[in-house]
C-alpha positions in Angstrom: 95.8 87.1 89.0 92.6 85.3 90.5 90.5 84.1 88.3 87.5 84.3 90.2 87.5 88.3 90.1 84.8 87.8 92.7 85.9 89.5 95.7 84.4 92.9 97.2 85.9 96.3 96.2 85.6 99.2 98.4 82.8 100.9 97.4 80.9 97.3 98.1 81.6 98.0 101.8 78.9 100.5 102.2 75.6 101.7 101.6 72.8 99.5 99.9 74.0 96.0 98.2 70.6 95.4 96.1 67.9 97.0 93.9 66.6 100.3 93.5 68.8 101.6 96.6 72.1 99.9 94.7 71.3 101.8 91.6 70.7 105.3 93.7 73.9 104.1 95.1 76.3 103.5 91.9 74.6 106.4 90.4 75.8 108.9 92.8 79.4 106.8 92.6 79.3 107.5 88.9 78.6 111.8 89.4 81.1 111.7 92.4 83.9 109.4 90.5 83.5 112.1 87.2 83.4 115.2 89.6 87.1 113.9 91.1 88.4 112.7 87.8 87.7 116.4 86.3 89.2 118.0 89.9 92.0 115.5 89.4 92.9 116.5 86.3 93.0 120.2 86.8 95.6 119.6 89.9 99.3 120.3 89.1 102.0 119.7 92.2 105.4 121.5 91.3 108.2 118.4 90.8 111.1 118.1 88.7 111.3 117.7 85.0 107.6 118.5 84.8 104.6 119.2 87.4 102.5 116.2 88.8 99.1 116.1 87.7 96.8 113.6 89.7 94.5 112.7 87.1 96.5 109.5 86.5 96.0 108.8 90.1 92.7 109.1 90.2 92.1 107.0 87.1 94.1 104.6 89.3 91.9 104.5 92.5 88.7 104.8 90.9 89.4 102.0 89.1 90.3 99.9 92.2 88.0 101.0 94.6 84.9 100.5 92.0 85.9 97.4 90.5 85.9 97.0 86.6 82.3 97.7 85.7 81.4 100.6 87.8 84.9 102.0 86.6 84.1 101.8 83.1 80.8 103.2 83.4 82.6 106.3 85.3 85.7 106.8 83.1 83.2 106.4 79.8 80.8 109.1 81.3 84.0 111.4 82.1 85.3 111.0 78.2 81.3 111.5 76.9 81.5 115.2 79.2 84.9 115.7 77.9 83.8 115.2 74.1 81.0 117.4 74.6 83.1 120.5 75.2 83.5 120.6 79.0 86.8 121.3 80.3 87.5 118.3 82.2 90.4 117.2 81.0 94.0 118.6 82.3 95.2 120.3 79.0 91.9 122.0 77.4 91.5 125.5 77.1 89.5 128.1 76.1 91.0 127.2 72.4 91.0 123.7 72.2 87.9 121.2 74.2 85.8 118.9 73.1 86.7 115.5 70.3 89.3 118.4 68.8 91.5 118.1 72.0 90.7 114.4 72.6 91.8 113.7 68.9 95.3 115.7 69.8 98.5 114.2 71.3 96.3 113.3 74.4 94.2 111.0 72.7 96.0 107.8 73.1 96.2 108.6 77.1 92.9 109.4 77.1 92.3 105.4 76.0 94.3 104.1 77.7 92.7 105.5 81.2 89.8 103.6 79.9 91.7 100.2 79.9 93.7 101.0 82.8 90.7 102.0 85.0 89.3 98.4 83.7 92.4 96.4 84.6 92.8 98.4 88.0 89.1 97.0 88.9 89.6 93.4 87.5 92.9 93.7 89.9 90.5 95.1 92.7 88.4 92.2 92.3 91.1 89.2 92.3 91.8 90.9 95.8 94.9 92.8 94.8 94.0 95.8 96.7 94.6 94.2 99.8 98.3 94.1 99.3 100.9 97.3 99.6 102.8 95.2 97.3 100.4 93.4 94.6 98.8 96.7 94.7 102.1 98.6 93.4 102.1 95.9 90.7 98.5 96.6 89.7 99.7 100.2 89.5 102.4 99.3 87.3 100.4 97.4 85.0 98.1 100.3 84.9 100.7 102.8 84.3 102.1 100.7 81.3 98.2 100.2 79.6 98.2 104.3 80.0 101.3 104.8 78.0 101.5 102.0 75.5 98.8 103.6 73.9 99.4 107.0 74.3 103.2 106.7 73.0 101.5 104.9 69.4 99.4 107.9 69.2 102.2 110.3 69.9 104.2 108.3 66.8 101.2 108.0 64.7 100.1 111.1 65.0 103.3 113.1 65.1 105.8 110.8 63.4 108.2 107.6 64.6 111.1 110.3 63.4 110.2 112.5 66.2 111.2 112.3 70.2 108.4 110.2 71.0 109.8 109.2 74.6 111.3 112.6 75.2 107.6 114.0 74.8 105.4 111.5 76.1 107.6 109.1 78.4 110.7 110.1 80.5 109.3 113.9 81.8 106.4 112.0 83.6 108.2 108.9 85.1 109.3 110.6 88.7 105.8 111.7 89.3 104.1 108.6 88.5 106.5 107.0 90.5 105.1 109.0 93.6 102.1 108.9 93.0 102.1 104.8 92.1 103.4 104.4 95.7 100.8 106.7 97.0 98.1 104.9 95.2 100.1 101.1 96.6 99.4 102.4 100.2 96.6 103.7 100.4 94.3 101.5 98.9 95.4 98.4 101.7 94.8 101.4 104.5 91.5 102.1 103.3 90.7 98.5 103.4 92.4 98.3 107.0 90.3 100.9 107.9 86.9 99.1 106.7 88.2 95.9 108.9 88.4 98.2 112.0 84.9 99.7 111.8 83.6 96.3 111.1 85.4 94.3 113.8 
């Protein structure tokens, strides 16, 4: 990766770039970027073994298209609304919100969007969302800091004795797939789309 992590993301392509407009600016990134995590979440496309749920994905593109800081600010104010009892996340119900849902077998995911929407805006930043190609890589890297720690929380919550991968691995990996590739693609568009209006 670049070590400069200098580069623009998206969201630096329009709209104010200094003072009190830039902060009007990121705030209203922050309120949109929760709003379509929580619609994200609550999605579910019918696909073999299990239903796609897009709340990965948009963990994903926030991440990129924010860059690291913005993204952690966003995906920290979407787990604060979660742990106050909102029903943001795509498995609470009426029974279970709040830090008792988080605390469940989701927990681990849910920290792991953190560091993945982090790495997806370092990645961002090194210029990776340029490329169809680096950018499936970011994705996979992101994918992998989602489930690392999700599948320790599974164990250590659950037990090492139990069908850790069967639960919390293998149902998901056709979906993610799909939705990795869709995320690869359409970051590079957007930015071929930002050259065009500026050329």
């Amino acid at each position: 990766m670049n070590t400069a992590l200098n580069r623009n993301v998206l969201v630096d392509m329009f709209g104010a770039t200094e003072g009190t407009a830039l902060r009007a600016k990121q705030a209203l990134l922050v309120v949109a970027g929760i709003a379509m995590l929580a619609i994200a979440a609550k999605i579910k496309i019918p696909m073999w073994p299990v239903p796609i749920t897009m709340g990965t994905f948009a963990v994903l593109t926030i991440g990129a298209a924010y860059g690291a800081r913005l993204g952690f600010v966003t995906i920290l104010g979407y787990m604060i609304i979660g742990a106050l009892g909102f029903d943001v996340f795509a498995g609470s119900s009426a029974e279970k919100f709040g830090l008792e849902y988080m605390m469940g077998g989701t927990g681990g995911y849910l920290v792991g969007y953190v560091l993945a929407t982090v790495a997806l805006g370092m990645f961002a930043r090194a210029g990776w969302d340029r490329s169809a190609g680096r950018m499936g890589i970011a994705m996979l890297v992101g994918n992998a800091l989602i489930y690392v720690p999700g599948l320790i929380w599974l164990g250590m919550l659950y037990g090492w004795d139990k069908p850790i991968l069967e639960w919390g691995l293998t149902p998901f990996l056709v979906g993610d797939a799909l939705k990795l590739a869709l995320a690869a693609i359409i970051l590079p568009a957007a930015w071929k789309l930002v050259g065009r209006a500026r050329g």
